[in-house]
C-alpha positions as CSV (number, residue, x, y, z in Angstrom):
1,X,91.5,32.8,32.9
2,X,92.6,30.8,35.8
3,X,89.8,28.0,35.2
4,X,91.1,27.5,31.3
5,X,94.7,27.5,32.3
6,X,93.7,24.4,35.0
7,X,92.4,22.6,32.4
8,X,94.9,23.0,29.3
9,X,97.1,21.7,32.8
10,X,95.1,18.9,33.1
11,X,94.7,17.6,29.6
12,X,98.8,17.6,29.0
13,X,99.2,15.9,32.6
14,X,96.0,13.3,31.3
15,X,98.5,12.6,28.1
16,X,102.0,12.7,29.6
17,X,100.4,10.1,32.0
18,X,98.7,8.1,30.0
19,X,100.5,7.8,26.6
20,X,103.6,5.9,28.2
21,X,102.2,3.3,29.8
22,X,101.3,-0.4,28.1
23,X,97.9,-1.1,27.2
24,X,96.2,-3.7,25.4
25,X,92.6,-3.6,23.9
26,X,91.0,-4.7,27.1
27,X,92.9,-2.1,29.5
28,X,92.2,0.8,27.3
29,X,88.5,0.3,28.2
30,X,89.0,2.4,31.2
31,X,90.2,4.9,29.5
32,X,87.9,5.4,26.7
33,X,84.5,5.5,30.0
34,X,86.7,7.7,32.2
35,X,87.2,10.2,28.6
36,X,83.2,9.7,28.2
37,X,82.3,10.3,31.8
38,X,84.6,13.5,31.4
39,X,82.4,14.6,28.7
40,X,79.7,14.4,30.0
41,X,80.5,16.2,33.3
42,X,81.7,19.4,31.1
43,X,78.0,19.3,29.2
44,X,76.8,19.5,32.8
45,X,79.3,22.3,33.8
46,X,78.1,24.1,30.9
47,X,74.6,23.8,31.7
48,X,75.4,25.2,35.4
49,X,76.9,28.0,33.9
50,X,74.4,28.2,32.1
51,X,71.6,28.2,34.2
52,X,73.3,30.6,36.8
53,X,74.0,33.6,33.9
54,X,69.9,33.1,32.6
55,X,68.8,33.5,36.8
56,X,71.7,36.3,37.3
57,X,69.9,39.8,39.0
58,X,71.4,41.7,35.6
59,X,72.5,39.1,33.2
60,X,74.3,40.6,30.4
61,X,74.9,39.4,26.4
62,X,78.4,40.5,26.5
63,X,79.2,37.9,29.9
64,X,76.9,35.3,28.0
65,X,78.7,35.5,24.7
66,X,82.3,35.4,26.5
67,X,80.9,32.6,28.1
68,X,79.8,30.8,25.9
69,X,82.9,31.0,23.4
70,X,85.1,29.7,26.7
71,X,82.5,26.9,26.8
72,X,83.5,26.3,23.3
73,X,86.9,26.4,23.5
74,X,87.0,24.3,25.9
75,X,84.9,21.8,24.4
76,X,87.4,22.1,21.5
77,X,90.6,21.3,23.6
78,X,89.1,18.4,25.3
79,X,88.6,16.8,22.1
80,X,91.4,17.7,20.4
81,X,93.3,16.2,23.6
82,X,91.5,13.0,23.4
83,X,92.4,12.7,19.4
84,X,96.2,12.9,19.8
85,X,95.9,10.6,23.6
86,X,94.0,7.9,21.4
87,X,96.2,8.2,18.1
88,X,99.5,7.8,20.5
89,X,97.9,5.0,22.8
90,X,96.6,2.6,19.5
91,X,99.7,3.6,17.4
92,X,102.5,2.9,19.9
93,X,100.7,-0.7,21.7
94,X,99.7,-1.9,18.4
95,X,95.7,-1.7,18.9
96,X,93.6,-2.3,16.2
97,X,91.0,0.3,15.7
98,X,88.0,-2.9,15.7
99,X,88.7,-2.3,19.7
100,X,86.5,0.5,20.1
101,X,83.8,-1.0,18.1
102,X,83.9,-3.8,20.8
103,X,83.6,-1.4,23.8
104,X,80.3,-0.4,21.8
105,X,79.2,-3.6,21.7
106,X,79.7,-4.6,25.6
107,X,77.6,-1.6,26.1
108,X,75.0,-2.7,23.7
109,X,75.2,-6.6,25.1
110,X,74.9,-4.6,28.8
111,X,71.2,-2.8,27.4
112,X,69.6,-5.8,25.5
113,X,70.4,-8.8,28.1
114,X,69.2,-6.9,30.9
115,X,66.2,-6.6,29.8
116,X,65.6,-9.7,27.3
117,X,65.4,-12.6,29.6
118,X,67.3,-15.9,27.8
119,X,69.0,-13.3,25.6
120,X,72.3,-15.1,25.6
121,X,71.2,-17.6,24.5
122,X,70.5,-15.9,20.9
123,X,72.7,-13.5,21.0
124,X,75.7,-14.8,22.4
125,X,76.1,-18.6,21.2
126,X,79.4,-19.3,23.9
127,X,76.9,-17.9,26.7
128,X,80.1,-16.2,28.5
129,X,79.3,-13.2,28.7
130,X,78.2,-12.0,31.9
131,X,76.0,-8.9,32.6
132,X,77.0,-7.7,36.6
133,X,74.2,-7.4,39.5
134,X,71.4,-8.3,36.5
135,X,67.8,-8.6,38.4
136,X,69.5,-5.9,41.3
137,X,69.4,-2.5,39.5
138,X,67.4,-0.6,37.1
139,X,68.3,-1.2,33.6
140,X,69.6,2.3,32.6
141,X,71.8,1.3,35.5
142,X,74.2,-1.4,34.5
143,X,75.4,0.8,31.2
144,X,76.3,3.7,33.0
145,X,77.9,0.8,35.9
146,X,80.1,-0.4,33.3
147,X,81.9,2.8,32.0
148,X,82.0,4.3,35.8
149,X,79.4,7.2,36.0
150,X,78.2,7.8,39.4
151,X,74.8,10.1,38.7
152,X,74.5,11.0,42.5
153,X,77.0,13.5,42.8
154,X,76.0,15.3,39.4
155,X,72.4,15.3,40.5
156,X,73.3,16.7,43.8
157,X,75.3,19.5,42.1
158,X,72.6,20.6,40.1
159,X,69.5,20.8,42.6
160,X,72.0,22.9,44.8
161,X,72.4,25.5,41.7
162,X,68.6,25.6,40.9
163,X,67.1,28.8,41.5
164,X,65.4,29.6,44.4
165,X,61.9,29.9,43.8
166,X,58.3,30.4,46.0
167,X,56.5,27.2,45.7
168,X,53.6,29.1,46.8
169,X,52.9,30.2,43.7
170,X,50.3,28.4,41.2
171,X,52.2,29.2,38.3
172,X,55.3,28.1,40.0
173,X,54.1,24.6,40.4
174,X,52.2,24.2,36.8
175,X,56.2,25.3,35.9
176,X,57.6,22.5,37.5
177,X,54.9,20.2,36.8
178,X,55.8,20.5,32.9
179,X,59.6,20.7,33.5
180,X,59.2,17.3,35.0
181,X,57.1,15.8,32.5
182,X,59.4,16.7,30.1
183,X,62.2,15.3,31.7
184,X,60.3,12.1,32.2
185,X,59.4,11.9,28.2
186,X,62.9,12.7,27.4
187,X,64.2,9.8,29.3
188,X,61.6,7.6,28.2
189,X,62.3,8.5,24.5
190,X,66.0,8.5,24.7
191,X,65.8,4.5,26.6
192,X,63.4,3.7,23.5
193,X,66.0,4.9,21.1
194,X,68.8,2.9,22.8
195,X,67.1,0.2,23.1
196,X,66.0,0.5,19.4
197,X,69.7,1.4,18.3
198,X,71.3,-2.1,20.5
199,X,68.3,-4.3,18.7
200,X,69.2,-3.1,15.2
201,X,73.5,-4.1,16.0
202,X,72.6,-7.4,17.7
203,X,74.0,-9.3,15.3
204,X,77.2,-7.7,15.6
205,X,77.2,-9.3,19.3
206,X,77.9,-12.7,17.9
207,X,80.9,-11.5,16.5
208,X,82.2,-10.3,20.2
209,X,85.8,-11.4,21.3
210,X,85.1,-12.9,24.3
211,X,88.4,-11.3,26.4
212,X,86.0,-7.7,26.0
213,X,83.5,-9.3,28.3
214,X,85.3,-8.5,31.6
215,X,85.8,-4.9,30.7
216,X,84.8,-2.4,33.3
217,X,85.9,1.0,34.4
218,X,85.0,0.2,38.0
């Protein structure tokens, strides 16, 4: 299809411009939060997709399977793009593979001190590393901040493809009542298991070269 022949396009333009170019462990940053923003945006076009087939007038296995199977061939491409960008980009500028465990580790700095007050302190014995507009927004905000992800145009997207419905309806409203309450647990699970995952690798925040402090995708 057109749509699967744009992005085998993009991916080989994504490597032809990427894998020539000089990086070092702290420039690569960008593109490691630009690949996982990317990612992330295809789970959301697949949940569109989704979501428009299961409110379609006649929706049809045949179309769901076919979609699906694109869904996961394209899945499949993206990933096996990103493998041979990543192997060129660390074999050819001579970047250890210790650089990515870093990026983790800003990220996981980014969740515990803006939360912890005095965190650096005892995690961070030089006390230069810097978490940006700490005390300004919410703390689910300065992770996403630092590898680029702007939520507002993805949310946007996806209340313009819900279903139109007639809040009129009880059964309508006890519906969306329980779809947000789930939505609310989830979030509050999945911050308790970050937060839970970044106190169990604290230690490995001592350990942090302090040239990975700077790194941002912005």
């Amino acid at each position: 299809s057109a749509m699967f022949l744009i992005v085998v396009t993009n991916n080989f333009g994504e490597i032809k411009s990427s894998v020539f170019k000089k990086f070092s462990p702290t420039t690569l940053y960008s593109i490691v939060a630009a690949d996982v923003v990317e990612r992330f945006q295809l789970c959301c076009d697949a949940f569109i997709v989704s979501l428009k087939l299961a409110t379609a007038a006649s929706p049809r296995a045949t179309s769901l399977a076919a979609v699906c199977s694109w869904l996961c061939g394209v899945f499949l491409l993206e990933i096996a793009v990103d493998w041979v960008k990543f192997l060129y980009l660390v074999k050819f500028n001579n970047i250890q593979a210790t650089a990515f465990d870093e990026y983790q580790h800003v990220l996981l700095a980014d969740v515990l001190l803006s939360r912890v007050p005095q965190a650096q302190r005892h995690l961070l014995p030089d006390g230069n590393f810097k978490v940006p507009c700490r005390g300004m927004y919410a703390f689910s905000h300065i992770p996403t901040r630092r590898i680029g992800f702007m939520e507002l145009p993805i949310v946007t997207l996806i209340i313009a493809c819900l279903p139109v419905v007639s809040w009129t309806s009880p059964s309508t409203l006890v519906y969306a009542l329980l779809g947000w309450l789930c939505l609310f647990v989830s979030k509050v699970l999945l911050s308790l298991m970050i937060v839970a995952f970044a106190t169990k690798r604290r230690r490995n925040l001592r350990s942090m070269e302090q040239s990975f402090g700077g790194v941002n995708a912005l």
